[in-house]
N, C-alpha and C positions, 0 to 999 in steps of 0.2 A: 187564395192561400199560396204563399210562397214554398219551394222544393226545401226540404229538412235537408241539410249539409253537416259534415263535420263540425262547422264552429256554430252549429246552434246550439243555443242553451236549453238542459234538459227541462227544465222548470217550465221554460217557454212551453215546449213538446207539449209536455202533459197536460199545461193548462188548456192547449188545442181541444186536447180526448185522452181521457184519463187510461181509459182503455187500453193505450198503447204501454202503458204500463207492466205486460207479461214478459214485452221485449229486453226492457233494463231490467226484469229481473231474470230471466234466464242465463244475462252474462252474469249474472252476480253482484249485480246493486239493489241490494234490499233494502238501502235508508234512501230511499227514495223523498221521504219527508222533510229530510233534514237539510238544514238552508244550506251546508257546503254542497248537495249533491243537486241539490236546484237550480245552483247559480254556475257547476259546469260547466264546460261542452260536451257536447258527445265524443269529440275528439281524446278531451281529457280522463273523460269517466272510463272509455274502454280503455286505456293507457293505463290506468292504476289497476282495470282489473283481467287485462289481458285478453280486451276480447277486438275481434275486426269492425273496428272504426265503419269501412264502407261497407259491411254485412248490415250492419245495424241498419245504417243511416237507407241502404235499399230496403228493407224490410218495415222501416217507419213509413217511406215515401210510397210504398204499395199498402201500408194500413190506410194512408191518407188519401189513397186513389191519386198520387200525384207524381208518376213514373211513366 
């Protein structure tokens, strides 16, 4: 499994482990279903809803064991 970066797409993430899913919703993305929020990056998703970009992205990469 390759390291989760800013420009990964969140839709990709989740279909990894759905699991990681507490993560986007903490910053504040609850349509996590909906195709525009799928086909983001995480770069873009935290940008609309103001949250750290590299927080996330270490915080996904320690859910995946890949830090």
């Amino acid at each position: 499994m390759t390291k989760i970066t800013k420009d990964s797409i969140i839709g990709d993430v989740l279909d990894m482990d759905a699991g990681c899913a507490p993560y986007f919703l903490e910053m504040g993305m609850h349509c996590l279903g909906c195709p525009s929020a799928r086909g983001e990056t995480i770069a873009e998703a935290c940008a609309v809803h103001g949250a750290d970009a590299d927080k996330l992205v270490a915080k996904l990469n320690d859910f995946f064991g890949l830090n």
